[in-house]
ROTOR-240062 format. One record per residue (C-alpha): residue number from 0; x, y, z. Coordinates in nm, 4 decimals. Layout:
{NUM; {X; Y; Z}}
...
END
This chain:
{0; {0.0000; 0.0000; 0.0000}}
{1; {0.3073; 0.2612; -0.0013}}
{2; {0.3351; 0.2346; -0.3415}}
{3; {-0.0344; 0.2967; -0.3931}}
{4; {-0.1968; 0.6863; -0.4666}}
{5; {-0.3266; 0.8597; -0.1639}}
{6; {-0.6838; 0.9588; -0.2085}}
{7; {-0.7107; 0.7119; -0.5065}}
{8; {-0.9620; 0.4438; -0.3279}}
{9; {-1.3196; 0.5040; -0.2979}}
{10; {-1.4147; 0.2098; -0.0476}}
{11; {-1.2100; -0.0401; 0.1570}}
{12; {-1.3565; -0.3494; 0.3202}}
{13; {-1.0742; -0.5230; 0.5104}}
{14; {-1.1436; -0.8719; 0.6932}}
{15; {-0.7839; -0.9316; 0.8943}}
{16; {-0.6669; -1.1571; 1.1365}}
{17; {-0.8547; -1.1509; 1.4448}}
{18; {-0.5985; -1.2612; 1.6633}}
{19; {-0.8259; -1.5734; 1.7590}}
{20; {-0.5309; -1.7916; 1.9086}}
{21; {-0.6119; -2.0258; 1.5807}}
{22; {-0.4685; -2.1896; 1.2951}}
{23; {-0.6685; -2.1800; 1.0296}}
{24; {-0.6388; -2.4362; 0.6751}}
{25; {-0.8857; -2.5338; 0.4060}}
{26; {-0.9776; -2.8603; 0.3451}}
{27; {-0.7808; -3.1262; 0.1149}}
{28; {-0.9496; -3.1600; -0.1907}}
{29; {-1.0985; -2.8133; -0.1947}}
{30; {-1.0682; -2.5052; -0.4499}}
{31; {-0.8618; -2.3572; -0.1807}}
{32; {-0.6735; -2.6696; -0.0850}}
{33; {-0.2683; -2.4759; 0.0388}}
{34; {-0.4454; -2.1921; 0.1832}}
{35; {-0.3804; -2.1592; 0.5795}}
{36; {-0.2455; -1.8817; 0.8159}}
{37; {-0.1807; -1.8534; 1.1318}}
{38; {-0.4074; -1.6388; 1.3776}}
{39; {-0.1747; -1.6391; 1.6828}}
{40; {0.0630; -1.3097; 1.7500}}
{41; {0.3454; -1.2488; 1.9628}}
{42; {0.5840; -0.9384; 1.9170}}
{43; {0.8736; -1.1455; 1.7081}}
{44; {0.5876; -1.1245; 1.4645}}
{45; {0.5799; -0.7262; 1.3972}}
{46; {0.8401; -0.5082; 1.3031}}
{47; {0.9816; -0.3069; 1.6061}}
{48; {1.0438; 0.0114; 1.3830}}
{49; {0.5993; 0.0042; 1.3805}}
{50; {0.5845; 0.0872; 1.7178}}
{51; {0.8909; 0.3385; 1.6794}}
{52; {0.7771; 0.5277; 1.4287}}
{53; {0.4032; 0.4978; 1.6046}}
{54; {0.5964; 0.6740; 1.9469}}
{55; {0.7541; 0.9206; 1.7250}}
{56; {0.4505; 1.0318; 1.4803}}
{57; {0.1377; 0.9034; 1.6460}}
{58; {0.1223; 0.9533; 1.9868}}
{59; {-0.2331; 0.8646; 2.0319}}
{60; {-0.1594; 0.5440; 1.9225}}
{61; {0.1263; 0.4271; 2.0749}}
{62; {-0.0896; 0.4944; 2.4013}}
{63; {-0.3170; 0.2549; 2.2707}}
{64; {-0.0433; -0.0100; 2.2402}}
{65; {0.0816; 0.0869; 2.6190}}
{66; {-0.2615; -0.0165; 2.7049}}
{67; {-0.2996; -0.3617; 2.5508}}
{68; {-0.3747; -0.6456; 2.7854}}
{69; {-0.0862; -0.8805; 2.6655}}
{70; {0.2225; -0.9061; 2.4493}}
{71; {0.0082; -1.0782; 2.2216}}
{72; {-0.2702; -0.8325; 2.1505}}
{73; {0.0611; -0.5473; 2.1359}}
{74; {0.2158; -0.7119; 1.8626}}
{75; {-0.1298; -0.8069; 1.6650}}
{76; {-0.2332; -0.3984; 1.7095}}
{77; {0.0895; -0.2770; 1.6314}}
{78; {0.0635; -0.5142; 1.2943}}
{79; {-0.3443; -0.3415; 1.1986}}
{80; {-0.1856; -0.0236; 1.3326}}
{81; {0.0304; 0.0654; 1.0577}}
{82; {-0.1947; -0.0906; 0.8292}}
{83; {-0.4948; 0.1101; 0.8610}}
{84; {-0.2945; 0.4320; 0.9119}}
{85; {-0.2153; 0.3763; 0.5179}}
{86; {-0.5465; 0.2814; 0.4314}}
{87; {-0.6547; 0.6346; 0.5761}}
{88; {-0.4200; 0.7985; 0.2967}}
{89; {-0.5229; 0.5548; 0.0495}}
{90; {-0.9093; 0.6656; 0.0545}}
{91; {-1.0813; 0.9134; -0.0623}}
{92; {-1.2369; 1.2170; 0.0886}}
{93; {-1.5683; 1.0726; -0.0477}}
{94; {-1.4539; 0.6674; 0.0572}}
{95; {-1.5909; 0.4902; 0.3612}}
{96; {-1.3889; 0.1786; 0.5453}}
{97; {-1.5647; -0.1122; 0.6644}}
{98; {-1.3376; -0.3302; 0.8940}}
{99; {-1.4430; -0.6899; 1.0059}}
{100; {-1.3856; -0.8137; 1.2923}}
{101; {-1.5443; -1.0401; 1.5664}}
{102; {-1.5613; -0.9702; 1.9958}}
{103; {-1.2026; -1.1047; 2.0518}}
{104; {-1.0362; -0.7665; 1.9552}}
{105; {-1.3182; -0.5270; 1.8167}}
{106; {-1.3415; -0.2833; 2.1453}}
{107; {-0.8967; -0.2920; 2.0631}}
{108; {-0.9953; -0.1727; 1.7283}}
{109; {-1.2822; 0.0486; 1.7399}}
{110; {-1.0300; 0.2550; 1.9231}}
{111; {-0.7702; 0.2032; 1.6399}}
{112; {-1.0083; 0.3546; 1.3953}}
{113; {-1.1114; 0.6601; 1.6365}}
{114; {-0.7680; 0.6789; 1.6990}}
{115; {-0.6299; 0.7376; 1.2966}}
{116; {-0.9639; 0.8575; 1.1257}}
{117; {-1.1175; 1.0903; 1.4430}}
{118; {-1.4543; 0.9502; 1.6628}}
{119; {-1.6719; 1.1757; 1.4149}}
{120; {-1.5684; 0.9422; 1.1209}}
{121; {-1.7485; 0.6746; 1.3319}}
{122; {-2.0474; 0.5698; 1.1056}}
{123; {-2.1590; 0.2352; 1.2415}}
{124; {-2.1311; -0.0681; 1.4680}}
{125; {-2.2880; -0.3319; 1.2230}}
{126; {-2.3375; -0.6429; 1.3287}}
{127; {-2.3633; -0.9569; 1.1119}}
{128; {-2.6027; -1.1981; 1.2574}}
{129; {-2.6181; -1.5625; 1.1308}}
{130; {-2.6827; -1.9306; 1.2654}}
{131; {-2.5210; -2.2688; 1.2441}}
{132; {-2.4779; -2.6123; 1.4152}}
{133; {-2.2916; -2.5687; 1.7673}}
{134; {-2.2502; -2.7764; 2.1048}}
{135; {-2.3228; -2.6801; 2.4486}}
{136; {-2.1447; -2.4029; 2.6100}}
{137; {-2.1716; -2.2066; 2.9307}}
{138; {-2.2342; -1.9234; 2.7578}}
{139; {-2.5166; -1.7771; 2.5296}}
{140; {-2.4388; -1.8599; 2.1447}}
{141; {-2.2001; -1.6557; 2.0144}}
{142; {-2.3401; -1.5906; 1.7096}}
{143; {-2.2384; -1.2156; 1.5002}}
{144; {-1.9346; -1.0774; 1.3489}}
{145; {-1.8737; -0.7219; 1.3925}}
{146; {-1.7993; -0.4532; 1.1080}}
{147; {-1.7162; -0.0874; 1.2043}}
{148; {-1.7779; 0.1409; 0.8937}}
{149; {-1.6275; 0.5219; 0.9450}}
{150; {-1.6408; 0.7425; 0.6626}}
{151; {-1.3015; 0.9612; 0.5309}}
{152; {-1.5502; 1.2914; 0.5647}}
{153; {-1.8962; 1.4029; 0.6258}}
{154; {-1.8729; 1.4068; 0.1984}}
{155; {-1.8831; 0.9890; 0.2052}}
{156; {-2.0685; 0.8437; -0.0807}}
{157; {-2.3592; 0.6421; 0.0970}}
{158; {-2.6688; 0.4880; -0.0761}}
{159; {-2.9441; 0.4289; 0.0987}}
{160; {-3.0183; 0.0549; 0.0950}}
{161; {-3.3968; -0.0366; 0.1842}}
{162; {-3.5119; -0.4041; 0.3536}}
{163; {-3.9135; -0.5532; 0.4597}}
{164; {-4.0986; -0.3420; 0.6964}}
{165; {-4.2009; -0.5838; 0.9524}}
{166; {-4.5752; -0.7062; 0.9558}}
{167; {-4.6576; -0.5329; 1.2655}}
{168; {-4.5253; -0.1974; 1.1310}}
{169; {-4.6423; -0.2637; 0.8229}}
{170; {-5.0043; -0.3183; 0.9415}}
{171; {-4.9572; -0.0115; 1.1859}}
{172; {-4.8541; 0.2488; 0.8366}}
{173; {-5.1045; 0.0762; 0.5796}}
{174; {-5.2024; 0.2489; 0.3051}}
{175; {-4.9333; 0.5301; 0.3655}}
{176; {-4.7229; 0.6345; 0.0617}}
{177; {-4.4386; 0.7747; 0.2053}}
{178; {-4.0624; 0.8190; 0.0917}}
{179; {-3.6998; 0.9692; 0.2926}}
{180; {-3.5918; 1.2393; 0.1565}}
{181; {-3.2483; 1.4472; 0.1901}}
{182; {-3.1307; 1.7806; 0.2115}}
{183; {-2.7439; 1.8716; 0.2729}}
{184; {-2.6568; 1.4748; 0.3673}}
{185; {-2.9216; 1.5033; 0.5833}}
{186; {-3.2686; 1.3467; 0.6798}}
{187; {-3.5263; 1.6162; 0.5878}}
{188; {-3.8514; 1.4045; 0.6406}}
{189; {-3.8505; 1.0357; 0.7563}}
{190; {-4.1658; 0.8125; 0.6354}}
{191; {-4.2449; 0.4757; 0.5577}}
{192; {-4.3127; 0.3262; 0.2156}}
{193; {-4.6693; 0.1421; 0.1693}}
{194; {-4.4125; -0.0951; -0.0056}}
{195; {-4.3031; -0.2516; 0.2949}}
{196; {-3.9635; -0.1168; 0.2537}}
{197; {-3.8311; 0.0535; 0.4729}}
{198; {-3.4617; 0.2462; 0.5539}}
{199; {-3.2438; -0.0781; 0.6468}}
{200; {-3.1208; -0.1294; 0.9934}}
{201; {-2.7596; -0.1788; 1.1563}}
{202; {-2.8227; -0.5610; 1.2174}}
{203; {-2.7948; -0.7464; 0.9175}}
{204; {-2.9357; -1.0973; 0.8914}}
{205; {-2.7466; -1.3327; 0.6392}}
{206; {-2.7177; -1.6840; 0.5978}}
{207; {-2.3411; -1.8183; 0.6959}}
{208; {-2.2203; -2.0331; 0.4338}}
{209; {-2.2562; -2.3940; 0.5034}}
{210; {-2.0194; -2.6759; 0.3759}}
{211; {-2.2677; -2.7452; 0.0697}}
{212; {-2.2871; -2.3795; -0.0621}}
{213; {-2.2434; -2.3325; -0.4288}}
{214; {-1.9901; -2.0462; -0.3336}}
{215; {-1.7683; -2.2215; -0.1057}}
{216; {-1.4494; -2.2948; -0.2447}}
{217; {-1.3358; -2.4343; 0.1368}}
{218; {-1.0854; -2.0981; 0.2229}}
{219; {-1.1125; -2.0926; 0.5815}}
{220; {-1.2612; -1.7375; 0.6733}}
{221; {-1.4999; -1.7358; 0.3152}}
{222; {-1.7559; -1.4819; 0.4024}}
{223; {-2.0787; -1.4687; 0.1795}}
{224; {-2.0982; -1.2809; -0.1202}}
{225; {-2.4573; -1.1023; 0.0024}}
{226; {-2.2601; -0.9480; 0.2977}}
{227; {-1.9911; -0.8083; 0.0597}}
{228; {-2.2686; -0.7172; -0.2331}}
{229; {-2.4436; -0.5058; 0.0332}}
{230; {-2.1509; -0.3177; 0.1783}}
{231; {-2.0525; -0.2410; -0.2016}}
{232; {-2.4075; -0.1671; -0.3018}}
{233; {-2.3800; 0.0960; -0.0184}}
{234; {-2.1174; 0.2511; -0.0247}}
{235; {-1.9876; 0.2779; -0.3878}}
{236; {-2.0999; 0.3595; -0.7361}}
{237; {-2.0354; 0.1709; -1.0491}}
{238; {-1.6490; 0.2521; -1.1825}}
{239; {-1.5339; 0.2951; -0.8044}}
{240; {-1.2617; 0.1726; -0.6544}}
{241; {-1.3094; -0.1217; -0.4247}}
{242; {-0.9579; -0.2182; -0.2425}}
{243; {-0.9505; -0.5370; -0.0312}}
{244; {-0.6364; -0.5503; 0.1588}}
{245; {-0.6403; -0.8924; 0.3038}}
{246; {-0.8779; -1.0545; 0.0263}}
{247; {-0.8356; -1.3787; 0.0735}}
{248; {-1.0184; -1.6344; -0.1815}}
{249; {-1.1570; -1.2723; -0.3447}}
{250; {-1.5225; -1.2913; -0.2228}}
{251; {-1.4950; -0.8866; -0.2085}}
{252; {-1.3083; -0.8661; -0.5472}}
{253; {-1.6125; -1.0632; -0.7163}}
{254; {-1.9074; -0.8840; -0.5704}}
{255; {-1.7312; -0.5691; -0.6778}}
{256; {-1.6417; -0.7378; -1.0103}}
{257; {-2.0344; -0.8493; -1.0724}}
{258; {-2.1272; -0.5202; -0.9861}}
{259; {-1.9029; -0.3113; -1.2302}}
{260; {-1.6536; -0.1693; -0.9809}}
{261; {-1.3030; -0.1742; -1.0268}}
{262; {-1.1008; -0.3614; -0.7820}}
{263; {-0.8072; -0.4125; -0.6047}}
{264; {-0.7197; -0.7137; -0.3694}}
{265; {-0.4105; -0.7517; -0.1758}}
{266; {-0.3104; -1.1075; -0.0036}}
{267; {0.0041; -1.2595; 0.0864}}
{268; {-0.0594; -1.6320; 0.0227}}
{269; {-0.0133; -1.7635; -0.3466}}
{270; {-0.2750; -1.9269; -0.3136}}
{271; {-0.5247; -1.6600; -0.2701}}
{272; {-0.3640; -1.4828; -0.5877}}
{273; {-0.5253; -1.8013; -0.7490}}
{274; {-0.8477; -1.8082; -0.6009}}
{275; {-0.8898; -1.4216; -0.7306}}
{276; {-0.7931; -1.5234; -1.1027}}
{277; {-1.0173; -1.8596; -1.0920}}
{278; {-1.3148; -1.7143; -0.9391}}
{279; {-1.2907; -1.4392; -1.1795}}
{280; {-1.2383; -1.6419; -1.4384}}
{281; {-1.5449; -1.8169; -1.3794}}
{282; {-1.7650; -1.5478; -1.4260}}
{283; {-1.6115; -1.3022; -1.6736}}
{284; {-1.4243; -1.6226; -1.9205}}
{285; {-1.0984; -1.6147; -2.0435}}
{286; {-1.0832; -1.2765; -2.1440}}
{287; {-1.0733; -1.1413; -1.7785}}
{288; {-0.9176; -0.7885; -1.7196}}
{289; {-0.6955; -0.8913; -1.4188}}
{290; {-0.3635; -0.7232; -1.3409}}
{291; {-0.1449; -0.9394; -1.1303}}
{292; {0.2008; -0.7794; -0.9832}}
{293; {0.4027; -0.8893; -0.7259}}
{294; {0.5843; -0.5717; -0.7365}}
{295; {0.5346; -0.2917; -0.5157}}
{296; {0.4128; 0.0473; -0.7246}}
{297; {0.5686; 0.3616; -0.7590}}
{298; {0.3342; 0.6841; -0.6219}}
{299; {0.2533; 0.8878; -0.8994}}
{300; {0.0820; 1.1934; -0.6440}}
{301; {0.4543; 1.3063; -0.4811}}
{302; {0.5010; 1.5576; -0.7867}}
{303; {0.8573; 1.6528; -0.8874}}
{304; {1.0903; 1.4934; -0.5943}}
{305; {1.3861; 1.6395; -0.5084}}
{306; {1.6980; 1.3933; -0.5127}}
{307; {1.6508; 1.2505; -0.1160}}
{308; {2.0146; 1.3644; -0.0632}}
{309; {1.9698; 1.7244; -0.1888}}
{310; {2.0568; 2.0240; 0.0194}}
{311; {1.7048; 2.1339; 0.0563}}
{312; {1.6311; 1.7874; 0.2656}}
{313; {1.9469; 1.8067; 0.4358}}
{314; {1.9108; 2.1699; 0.5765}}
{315; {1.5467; 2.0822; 0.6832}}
{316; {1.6332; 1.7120; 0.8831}}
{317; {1.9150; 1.9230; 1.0359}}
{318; {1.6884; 2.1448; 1.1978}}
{319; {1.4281; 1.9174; 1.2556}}
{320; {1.6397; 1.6698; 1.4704}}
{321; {1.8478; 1.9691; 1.6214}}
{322; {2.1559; 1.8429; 1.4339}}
{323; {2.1565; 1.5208; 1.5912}}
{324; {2.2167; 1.1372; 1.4570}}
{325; {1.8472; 0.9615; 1.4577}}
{326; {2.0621; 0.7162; 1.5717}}
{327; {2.3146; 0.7487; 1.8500}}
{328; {2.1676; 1.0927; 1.8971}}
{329; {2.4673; 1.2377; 1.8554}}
{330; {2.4806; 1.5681; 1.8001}}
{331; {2.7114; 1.6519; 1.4644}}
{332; {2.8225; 1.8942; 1.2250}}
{333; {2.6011; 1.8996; 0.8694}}
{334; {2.8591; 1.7690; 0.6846}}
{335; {2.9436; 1.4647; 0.8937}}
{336; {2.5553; 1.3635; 0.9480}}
{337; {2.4346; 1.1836; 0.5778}}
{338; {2.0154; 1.1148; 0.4417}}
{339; {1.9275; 0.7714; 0.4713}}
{340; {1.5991; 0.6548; 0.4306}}
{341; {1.3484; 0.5154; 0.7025}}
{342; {1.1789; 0.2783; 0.5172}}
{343; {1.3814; 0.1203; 0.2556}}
{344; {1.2892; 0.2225; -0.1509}}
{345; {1.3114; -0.1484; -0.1704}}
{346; {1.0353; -0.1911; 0.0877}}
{347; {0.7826; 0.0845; -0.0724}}
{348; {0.9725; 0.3556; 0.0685}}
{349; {0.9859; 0.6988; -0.1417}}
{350; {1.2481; 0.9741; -0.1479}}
{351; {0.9484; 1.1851; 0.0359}}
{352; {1.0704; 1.4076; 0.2867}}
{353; {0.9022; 1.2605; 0.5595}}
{354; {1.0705; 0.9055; 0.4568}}
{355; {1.3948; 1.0713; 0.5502}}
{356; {1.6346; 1.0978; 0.8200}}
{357; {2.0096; 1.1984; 0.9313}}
{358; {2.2496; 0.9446; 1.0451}}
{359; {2.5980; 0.9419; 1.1430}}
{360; {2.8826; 0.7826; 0.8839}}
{361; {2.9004; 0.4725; 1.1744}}
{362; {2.4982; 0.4177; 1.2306}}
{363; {2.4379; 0.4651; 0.8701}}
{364; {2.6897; 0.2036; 0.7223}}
{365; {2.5594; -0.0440; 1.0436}}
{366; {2.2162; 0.0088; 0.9454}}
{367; {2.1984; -0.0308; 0.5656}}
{368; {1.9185; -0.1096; 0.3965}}
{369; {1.7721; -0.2834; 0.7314}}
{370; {1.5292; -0.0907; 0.9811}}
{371; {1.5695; 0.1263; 1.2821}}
{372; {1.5104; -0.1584; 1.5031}}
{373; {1.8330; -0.3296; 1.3777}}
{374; {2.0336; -0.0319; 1.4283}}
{375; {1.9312; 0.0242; 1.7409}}
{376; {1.9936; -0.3393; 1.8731}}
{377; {2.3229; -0.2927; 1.7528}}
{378; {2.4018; 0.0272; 1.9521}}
{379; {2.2363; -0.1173; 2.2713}}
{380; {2.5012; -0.4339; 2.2632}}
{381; {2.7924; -0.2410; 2.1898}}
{382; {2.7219; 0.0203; 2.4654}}
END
């Protein structure tokens, strides 16, 4: 996502790890057969210079991490942290986010999202609602995901999506022809249709897909395509932008793709890059517009860069850090302190200003091309 345009996405549905403590693999012999990831987190699985660059930039959320229960829930934060911080940039001032999620972590990440998009982005707590077979359990059936949808601005596309009036309040508004209207993004009168439709709720029921489904191609997290169809049908417009960053076996890139949006899905299993061509294939036939890269892209929205070791940069980091090394903190002369990058160019880092730091001639040749993290390690043993 580094790589990728800011304000070039008009909606993102993400459905991540949920830090469940489980392994997850589809079944032998199914379309997804390979697939399988691993839903347990401690902090050897994040990269330290996250929560660095979190205490240095983002205050508010590096309080957050200070306040996680366990190293576990740390680590898996710090991970959806950085990730959702880019999907902010990524989306337009007229995109909306839906993230999915289910009780383990979603009070950890509704304050994520207030934390990087502001509590007045906060749109809705929807809950997903389904049934299936279960055993006994000391506890009532848990039985809903959760999906928290916050809006870029108050200028968020949103269509209004309509569902059955329920007999009782259908009965109690018969023979009323009445409509919603909307003045300024805003509810100017509120009535009900003698339809029976009426303005649809927060608590969606669907059906979860069973092991017979005709969509089911075994991936272990499949969601249905109704649940994705209705988030798209709400929140986008046909020839919008759909981005899926962990998409999985593509459920989101096909709704999107049946209902004339544009799409793009991000996944780090091979496998998944599979399911999204196959699937695809399946409905449009071999003449399928599909892009696949395994590259990252190059921002086109940076305008004319200046070289990252140019003067200009140099004389700014110099008085930004107060003419000390990031590093050993150091303070130096501007001619002995030299521009490295924070985030590699090879890792989706840019010659941006804000990419860039000063180092020392010693921290810069220890570092390399490796992160902040490793340099630091290195200063800590030899101190």
């Amino acid at each position: 996502m580094r790589g990728m345009n800011s304000a070039s996405v008009d909606l993102i549905y993400l459905d991540p790890p949920f830090n469940s403590k489980t392994n997850y693999a589809a079944p032998i012999g199914s379309a997804a057969a390979g697939a399988e990831f691993k839903d347990t987190w401690t902090l050897r699985d994040v990269d330290a210079e996250w929560i660095n660059l979190m205490e240095a930039r983002h205050p508010s959320l590096y309080r957050m991490l200070l306040a996680a229960m366990t190293d576990s829930d740390k680590s898996y934060l710090a991970y959806m942290a950085v990730r959702l911080l880019e999907l902010r940039r990524v989306l337009k001032p007229t995109g909306s986010l839906y993230l999915h999620c289910d009780p383990t972590m979603s009070h950890y990440l509704k304050l994520l999202l207030d934390a990087i998009f502001g509590r007045k982005a906060f749109r809705n707590e929807i809950i997903w609602s389904y049934q299936r077979w279960t055993g006994a359990t000391r506890h009532f059936q848990r039985m809903h995901d959760v999906i928290f949808m916050f809006a870029r601005s108050d200028e968020s596309q949103f269509n209004q999506l309509l569902e059955p009036h329920s007999p009782k309040g259908l009965h109690r508004h018969k023979g009323r022809n009445r409509a919603t209207t909307f003045q300024d993004g805003k509810a100017d009168q509120t009535y009900v249709s003698a339809s029976g439709m009426k303005a649809m709720r927060d608590v969606w029921e669907i059906s979860y897909l069973n092991a017979n489904a005709n969509e089911r191609v075994g991936y272990p997290t499949q969601k249905p395509l109704a649940l994705l169809e209705r988030i798209i049908m709400a929140s986008s417009n046909p020839g919008d932008v759909v981005l899926d960053p962990f998409c999985g076996c593509a459920t989101t890139l096909v709704a999107a793709d049946d209902l004339q949006r544009s799409w793009v899905g991000i996944d780090i299993s091979p496998k998944a890059a599979q399911l999204v061509v196959s699937r695809i294939e399946e409905r449009q036939g071999l003449f399928r517009d599909i892009i696949p890269r395994r590259d990252i892209p190059q921002r086109t929205d940076l305008g004319q860069l200046l070289s990252y070791n140019d003067a200009a940069n140099r004389k700014h980091l110099y008085g930004e850090q107060g003419g000390s090394c990031a590093g050993c903190r150091e303070h130096f002369k501007p001619q002995h302190l030299e521009v490295d990058h924070i985030i590699a160019v090879a890792k989706g880092g840019t010659d941006h200003l804000s990419n860039l730091q000063l180092l020392c001639g010693h921290c810069n040749r220890v570092k390399g091309d490796r992160g902040m993290e490793y340099l630091r390690a290195k200063l800590q043993l030899a101190a």
